[in-house]
C-alpha positions as CSV (number, residue, x, y, z in Angstrom):
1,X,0.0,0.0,0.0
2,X,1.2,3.4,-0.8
3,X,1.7,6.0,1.8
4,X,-1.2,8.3,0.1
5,X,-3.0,4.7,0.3
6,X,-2.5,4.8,3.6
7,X,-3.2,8.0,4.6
8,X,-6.7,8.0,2.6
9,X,-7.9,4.5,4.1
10,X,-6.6,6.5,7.6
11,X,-9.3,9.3,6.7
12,X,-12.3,7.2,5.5
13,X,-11.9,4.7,9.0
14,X,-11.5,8.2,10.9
15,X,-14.6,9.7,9.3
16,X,-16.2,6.1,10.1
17,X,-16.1,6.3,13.7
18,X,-16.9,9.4,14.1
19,X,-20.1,9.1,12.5
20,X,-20.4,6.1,14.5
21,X,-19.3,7.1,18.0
22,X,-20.4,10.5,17.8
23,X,-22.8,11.5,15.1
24,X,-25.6,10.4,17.4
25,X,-24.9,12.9,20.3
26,X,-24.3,15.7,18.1
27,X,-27.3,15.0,16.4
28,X,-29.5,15.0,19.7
29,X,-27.7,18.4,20.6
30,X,-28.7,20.0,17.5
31,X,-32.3,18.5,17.4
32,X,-32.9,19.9,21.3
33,X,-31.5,23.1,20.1
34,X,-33.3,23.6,17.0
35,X,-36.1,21.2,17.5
36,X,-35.5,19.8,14.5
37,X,-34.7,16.3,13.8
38,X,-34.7,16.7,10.3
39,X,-32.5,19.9,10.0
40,X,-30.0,18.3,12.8
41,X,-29.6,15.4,10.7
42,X,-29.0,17.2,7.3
43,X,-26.6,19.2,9.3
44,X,-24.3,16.6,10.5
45,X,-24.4,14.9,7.0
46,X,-23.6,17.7,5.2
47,X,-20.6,17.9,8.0
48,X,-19.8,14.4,7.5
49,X,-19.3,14.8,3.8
50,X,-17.3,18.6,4.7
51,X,-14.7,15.9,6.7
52,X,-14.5,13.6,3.5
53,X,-14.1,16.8,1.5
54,X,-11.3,18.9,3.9
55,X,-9.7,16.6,5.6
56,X,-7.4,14.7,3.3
57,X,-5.5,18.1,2.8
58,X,-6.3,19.6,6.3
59,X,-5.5,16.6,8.5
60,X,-6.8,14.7,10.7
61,X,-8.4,16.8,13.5
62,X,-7.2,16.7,16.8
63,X,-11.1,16.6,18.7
64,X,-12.8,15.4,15.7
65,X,-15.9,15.4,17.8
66,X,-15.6,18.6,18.9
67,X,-15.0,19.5,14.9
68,X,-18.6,17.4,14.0
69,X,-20.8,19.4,16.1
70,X,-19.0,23.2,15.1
71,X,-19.3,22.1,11.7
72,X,-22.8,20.9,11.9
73,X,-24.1,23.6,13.7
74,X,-22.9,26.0,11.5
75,X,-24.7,23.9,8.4
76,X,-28.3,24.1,10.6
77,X,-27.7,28.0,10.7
78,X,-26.7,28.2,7.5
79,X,-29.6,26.6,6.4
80,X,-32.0,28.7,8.6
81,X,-30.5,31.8,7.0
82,X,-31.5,30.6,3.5
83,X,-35.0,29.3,4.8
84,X,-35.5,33.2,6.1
85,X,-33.8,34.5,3.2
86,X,-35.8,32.6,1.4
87,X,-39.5,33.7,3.3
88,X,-38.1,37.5,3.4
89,X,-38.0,37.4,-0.4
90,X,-41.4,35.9,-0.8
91,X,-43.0,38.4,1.0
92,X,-41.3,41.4,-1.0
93,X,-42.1,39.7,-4.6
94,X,-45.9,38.3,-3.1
95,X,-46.8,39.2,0.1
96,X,-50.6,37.7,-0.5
97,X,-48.3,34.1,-0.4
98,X,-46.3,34.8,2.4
99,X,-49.2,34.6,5.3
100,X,-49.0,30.9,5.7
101,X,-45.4,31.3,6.5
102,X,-45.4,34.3,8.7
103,X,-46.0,32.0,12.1
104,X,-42.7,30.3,10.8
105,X,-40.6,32.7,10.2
106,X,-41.2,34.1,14.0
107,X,-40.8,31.0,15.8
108,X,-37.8,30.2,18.0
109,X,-36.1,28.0,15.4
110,X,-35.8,31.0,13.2
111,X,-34.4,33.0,15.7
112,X,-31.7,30.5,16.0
113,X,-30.6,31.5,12.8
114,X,-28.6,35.0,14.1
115,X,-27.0,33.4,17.4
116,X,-23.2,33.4,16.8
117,X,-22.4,29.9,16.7
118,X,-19.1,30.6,18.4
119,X,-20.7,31.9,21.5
120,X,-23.0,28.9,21.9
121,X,-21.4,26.7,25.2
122,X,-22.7,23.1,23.5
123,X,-19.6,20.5,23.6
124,X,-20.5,17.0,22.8
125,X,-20.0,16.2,26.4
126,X,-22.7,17.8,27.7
127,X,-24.9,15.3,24.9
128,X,-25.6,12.2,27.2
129,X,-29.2,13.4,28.2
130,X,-30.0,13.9,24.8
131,X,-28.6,11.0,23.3
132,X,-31.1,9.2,25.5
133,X,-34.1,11.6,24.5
134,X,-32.9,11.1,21.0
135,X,-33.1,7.0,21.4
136,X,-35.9,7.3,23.2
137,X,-37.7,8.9,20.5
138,X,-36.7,6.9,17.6
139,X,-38.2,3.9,19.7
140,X,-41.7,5.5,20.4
141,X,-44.6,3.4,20.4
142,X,-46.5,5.2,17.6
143,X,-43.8,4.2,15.0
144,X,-44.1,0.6,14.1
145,X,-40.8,-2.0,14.7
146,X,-39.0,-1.8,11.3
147,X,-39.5,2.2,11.8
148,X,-37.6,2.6,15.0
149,X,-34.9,-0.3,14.1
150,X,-34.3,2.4,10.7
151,X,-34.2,5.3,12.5
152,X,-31.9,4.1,15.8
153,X,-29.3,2.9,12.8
154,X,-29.4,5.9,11.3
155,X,-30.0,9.1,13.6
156,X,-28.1,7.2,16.7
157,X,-25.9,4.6,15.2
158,X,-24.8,7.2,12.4
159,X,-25.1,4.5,9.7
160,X,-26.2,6.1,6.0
161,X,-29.0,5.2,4.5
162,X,-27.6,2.7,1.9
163,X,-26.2,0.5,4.8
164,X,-29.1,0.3,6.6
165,X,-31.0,-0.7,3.4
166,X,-28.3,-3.2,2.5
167,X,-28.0,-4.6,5.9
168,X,-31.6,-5.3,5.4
169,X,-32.0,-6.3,1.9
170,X,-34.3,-4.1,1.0
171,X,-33.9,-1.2,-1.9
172,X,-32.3,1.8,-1.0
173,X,-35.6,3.8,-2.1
174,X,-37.3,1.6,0.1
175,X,-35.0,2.7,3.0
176,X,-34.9,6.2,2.3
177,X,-38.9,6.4,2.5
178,X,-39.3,4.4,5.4
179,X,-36.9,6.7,7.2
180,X,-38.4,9.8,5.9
181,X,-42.5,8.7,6.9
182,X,-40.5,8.0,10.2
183,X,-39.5,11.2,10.8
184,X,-42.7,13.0,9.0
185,X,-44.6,11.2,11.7
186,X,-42.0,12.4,14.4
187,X,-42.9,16.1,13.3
188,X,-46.6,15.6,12.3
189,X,-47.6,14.2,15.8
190,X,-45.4,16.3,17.6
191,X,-43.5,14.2,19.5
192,X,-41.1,15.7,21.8
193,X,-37.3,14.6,22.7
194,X,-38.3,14.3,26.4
195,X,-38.2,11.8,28.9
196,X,-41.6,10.3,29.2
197,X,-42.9,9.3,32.9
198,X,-42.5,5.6,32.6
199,X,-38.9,5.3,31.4
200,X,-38.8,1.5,31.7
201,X,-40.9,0.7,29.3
202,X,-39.5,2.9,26.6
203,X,-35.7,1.4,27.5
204,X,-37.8,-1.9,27.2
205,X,-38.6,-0.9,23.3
206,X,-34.8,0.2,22.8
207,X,-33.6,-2.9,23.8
208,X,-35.9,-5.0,21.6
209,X,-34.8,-3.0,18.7
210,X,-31.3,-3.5,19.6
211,X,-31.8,-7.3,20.0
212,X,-33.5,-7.5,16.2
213,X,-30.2,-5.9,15.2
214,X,-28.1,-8.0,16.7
215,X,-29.6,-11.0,16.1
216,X,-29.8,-9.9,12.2
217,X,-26.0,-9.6,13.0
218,X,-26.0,-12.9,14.4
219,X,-27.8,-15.3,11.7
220,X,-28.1,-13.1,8.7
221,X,-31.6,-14.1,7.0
222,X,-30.8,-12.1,3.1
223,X,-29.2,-14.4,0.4
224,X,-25.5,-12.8,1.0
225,X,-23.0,-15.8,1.4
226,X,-21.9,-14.5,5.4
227,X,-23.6,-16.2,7.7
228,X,-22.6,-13.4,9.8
229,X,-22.9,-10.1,9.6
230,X,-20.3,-8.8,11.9
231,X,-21.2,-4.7,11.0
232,X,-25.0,-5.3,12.8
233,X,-23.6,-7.3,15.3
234,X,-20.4,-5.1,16.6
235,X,-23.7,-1.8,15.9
236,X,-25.9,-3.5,18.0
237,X,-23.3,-3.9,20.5
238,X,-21.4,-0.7,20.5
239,X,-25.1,1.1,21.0
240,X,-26.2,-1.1,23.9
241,X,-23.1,-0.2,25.4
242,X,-24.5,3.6,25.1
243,X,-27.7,2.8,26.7
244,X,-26.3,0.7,29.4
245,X,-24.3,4.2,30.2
246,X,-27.0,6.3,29.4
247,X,-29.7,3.9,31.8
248,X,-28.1,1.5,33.5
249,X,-30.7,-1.7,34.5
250,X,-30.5,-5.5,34.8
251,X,-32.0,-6.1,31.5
252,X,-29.5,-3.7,29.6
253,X,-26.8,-5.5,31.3
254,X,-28.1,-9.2,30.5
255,X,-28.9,-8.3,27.0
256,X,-25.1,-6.8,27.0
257,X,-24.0,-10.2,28.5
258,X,-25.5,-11.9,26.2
259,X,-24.3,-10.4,23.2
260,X,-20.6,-10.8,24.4
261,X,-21.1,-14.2,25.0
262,X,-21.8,-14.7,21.6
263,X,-19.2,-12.2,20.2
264,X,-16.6,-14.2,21.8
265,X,-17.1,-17.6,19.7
266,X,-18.3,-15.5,16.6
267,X,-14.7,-16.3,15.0
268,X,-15.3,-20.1,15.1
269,X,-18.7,-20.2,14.1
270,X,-17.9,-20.5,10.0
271,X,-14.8,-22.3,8.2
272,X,-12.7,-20.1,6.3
273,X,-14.5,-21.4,3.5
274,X,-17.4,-19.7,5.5
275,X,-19.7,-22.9,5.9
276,X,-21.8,-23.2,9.4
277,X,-19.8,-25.0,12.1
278,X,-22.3,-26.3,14.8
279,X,-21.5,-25.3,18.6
280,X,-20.7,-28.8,19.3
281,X,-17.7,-28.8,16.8
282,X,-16.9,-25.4,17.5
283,X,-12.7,-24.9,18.6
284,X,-13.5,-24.0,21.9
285,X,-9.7,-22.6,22.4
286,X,-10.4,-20.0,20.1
287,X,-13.3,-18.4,22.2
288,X,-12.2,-14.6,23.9
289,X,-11.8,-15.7,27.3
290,X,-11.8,-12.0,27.8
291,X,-15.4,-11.0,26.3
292,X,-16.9,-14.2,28.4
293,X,-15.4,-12.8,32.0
294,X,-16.6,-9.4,30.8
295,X,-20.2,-11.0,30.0
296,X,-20.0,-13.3,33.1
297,X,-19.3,-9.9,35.5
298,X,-22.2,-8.0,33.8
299,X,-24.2,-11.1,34.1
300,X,-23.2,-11.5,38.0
301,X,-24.1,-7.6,38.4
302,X,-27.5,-7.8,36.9
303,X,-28.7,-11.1,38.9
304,X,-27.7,-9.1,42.2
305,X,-30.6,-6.8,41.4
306,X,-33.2,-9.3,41.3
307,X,-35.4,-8.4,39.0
308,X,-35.1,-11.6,36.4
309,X,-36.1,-10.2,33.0
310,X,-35.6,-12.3,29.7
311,X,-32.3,-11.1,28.6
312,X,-31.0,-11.6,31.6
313,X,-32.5,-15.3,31.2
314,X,-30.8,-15.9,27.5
315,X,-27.9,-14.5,28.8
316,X,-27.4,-17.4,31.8
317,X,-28.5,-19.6,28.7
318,X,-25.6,-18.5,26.5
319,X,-23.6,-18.2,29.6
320,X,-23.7,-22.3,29.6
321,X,-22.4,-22.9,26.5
322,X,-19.7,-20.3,26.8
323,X,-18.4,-21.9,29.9
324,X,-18.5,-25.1,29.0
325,X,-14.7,-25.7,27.7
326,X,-15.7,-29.3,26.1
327,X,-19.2,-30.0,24.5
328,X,-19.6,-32.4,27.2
329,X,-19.1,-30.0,29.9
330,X,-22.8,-28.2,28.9
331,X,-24.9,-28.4,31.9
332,X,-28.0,-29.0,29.6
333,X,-30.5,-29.9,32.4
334,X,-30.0,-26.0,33.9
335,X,-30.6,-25.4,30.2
336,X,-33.6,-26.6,30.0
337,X,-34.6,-25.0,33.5
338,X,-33.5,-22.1,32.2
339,X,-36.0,-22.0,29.3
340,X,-38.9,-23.1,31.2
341,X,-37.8,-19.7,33.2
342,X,-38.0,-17.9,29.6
343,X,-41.6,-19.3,28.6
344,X,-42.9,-17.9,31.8
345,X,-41.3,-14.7,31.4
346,X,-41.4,-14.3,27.7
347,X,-43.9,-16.7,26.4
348,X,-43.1,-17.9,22.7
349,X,-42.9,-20.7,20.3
350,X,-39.4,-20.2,19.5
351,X,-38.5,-20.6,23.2
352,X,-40.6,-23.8,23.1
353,X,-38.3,-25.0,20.1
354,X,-35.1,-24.5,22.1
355,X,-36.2,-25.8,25.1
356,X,-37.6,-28.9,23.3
357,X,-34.1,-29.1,21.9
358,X,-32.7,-28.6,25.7
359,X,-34.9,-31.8,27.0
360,X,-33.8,-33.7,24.0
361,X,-30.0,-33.2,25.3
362,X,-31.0,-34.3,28.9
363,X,-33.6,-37.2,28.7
364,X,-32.7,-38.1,24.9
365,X,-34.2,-37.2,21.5
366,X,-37.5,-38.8,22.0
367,X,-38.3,-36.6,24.8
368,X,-37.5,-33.4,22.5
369,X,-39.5,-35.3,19.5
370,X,-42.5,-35.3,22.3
371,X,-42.4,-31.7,22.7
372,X,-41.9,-30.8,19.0
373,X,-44.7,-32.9,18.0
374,X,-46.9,-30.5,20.4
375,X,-45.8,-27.9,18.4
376,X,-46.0,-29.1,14.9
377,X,-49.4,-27.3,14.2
378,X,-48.3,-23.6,15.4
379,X,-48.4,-21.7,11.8
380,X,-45.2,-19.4,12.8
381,X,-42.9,-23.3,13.4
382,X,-44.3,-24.4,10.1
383,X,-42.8,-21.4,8.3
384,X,-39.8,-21.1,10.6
385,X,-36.6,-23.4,8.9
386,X,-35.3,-24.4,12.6
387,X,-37.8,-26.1,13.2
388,X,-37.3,-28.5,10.5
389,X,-33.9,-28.5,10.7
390,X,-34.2,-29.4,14.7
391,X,-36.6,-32.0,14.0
392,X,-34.5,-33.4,11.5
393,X,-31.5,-33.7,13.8
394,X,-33.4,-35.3,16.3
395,X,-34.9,-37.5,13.8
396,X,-31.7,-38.5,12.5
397,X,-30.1,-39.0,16.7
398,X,-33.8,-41.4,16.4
399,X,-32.5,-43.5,13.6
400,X,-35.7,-42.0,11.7
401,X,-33.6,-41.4,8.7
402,X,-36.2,-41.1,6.3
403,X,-38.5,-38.7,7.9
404,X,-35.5,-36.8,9.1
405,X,-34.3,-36.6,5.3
406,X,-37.9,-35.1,4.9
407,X,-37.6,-32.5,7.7
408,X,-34.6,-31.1,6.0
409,X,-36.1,-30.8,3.0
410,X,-38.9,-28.6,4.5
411,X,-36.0,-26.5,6.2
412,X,-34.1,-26.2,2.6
413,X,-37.4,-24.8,1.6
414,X,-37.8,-22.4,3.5
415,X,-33.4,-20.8,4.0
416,X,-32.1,-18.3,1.9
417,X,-28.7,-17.6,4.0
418,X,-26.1,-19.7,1.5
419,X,-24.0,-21.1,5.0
420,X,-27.3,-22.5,6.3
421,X,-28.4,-23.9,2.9
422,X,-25.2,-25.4,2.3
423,X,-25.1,-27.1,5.9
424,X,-28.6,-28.5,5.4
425,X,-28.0,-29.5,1.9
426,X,-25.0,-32.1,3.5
427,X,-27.3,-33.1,6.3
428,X,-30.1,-33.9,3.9
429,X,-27.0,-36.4,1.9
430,X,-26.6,-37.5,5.2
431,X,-29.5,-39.0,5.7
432,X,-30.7,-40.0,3.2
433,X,-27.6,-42.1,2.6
434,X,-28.4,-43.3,6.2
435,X,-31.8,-44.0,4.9
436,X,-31.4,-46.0,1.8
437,X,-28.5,-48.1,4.0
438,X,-30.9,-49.3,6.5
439,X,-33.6,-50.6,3.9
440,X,-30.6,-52.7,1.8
């Protein structure tokens, strides 16, 4: 690599992680000021793309978030110069048009427009309180799930538009409107950056959204070959980390713990070929000791509290398995405890497959079989690949070759992730060889 190579790749991972790590706060700073979400966002684009623009013959600077929220400020004045420029103009060349915007053009936003941004005391220090109002907000219960998952990537998270849309396999278009009637019904209904009275619940919405990116991270569902995608997953990490500062609780620390848990065997989860390995066959001397004694701590800390909440449950789950230094080591009966704990708490069919899958590891695979056969008729397991691909592996640790060979090729079906597809591809091979042996 050349040194102007270098230097360039140095700028674009800077200009990365500052959008990333910082974009978010300066963005709620600017929205509280102006009460504007929409103009606070332009405004730290525009200053995102300034940095790609000045930087590679300015340098690197030395508080680049300090730099992202002059800039940006000075880009929302600017542009409430123009919009008053704009109105003072109208109402010289047609005053008869100008009425509608006369309330406008008095308000406090437009006021902002002749404050001196230089004496303005904002630093992004002083951010954290809106940060939260800013999450907060792009979690309110008016805006429906895929709404506030688009608009925490992108206002908090700093991620542009085309990598949210990518992330997600839909169109960029797509993205880009879903994110705009987001924010139209931010403005249209009025709803404020505040706290609201019951916080918990609201932290309760953040985290949800945080655990659908992360688990997107986790088991990617689009047709690209990763199994993986390790962008969602480190996002979804890196912006629990900012809540559990922001609000610190049992439940942001379990679902903290439990994503660590996982990050710390994500290297050994595919081949270098990038096929699935299973957690049994996993090379459990490659796991980050040090991310599962951080997860263990946060874990410990949260279970002090008492107050037991269902990512606090998954995490003891994936606590298990990361513990466990040989397959054999799993203490699947506290496993299966454990999800009979999650059922209560967080009643769903999924947590019925796993702990079917549990039992099955405990009192053998026709005790699983038993439970997955009560769940056979639930419409959202028919259309769910894992479990055919679970009853399949238990079919197959039955010696029920043939109907195992069938399950899988329900699963197959019904996967579009290449890793998985490949994996149950071999299995299918598997037994159906198994299959055709036993009736020679």
């Amino acid at each position: 690599m050349t040194q102007a190579n270098g230097i360039a790749t140095e700028i674009s991972e800077a200009i990365t992680r500052m959008a990333r790590e910082e974009s978010g706060r300066v963005l709620a700073l600017l929205a509280r000021r102006f009460g504007d979400i929409d103009l606070a966002d332009e405004a730290v684009q525009e200053a995102l793309i300034e940095a790609a623009s000045n930087w590679p013959t300015r340098g690197i600077p030395a508080n680049t978030a300090g730099w992202l929220l002059t800039v940006a400020r000075r880009k929302a004045l600017d542009r409430l110069r123009k919009r008053a420029s704009a109105q003072r103009r109208i109402r010289a060349a047609a005053p008869e048009l100008s009425h509608a915007n006369d309330s406008e053009a008095s308000s406090p936003i437009q006021a902002h427009a002749m404050i001196d941004d230089h004496n303005n005391g904002d630093s992004p220090a002083d951010g954290d309180d809106e940060h939260l109002r800013l999450l907060l907000l792009c979690c309110h219960p008016a805006l429906d799930r895929d709404a506030q998952v688009a608009l925490t990537l992108r206002l908090v998270g700093g991620l542009t538009t085309t990598e949210i849309a990518a992330a997600f396999l839909i169109p960029e278009p797509t993205m880009a409107q879903r994110i705009v009637r987001a924010k139209r019904k931010i403005r249209d209904a009025g709803m404020a950056m505040s706290m609201p009275q019951n916080i918990d619940q609201r932290i309760g919405a953040v985290l949800v959204v945080l655990y659908l990116v992360f688990n997107e991270g986790y088991l990617s569902r689009g047709d690209s070959d990763a199994l993986v995608r390790v962008d969602l997953f480190d996002e979804a990490i890196r912006l629990t980390r900012v809540v559990a500062r922001l609000s610190p609780g049992p439940e942001v620390q379990g679902l903290l713990a439990l994503e660590l848990f996982h990050q710390a065997r994500l290297s050994t989860r595919t081949t270098v070929d990038g096929d699935l390995v299973l957690l049994d066959d996993q090379n459990r001397s490659l796991w980050d000791l040090t991310k599962i004694a951080e997860a263990n701590r946060l874990l410990h800390e949260a279970m002090r509290q008492m107050q037991p909440g269902a990512f606090q449950i998954q995490a003891v789950i994936a606590g298990h398995h990361a513990n466990a230094r040989t397959a054999a080591d799993t203490d699947w009966p506290a496993i299966a405890n454990a999800y009979s704990h999650l059922g209560m708490v967080a009643p769903s069919s999924v947590v019925e497959l796993n702990r079917a899958v549990a039992v099955a590891m405990t009192d053998g695979p026709y005790a699983g079989l038993a439970l997955l056969d009560q769940l056979k008729d639930r419409t959202e397991l028919q259309n769910y690949h894992l479990f055919h691909s679970t009853l399949g592996e238990l079919l197959v640790r039955a010696q029920r070759n043939t109907e195992a060979a069938d399950a899988f090729q329900q699963a197959i079906k019904l996967t579009t992730n290449p890793a998985e597809l490949r994996h149950l591809q071999a299995r299918l091979a598997t037994a159906s060889l198994m299959s055709n042996q036993s009736m020679t």
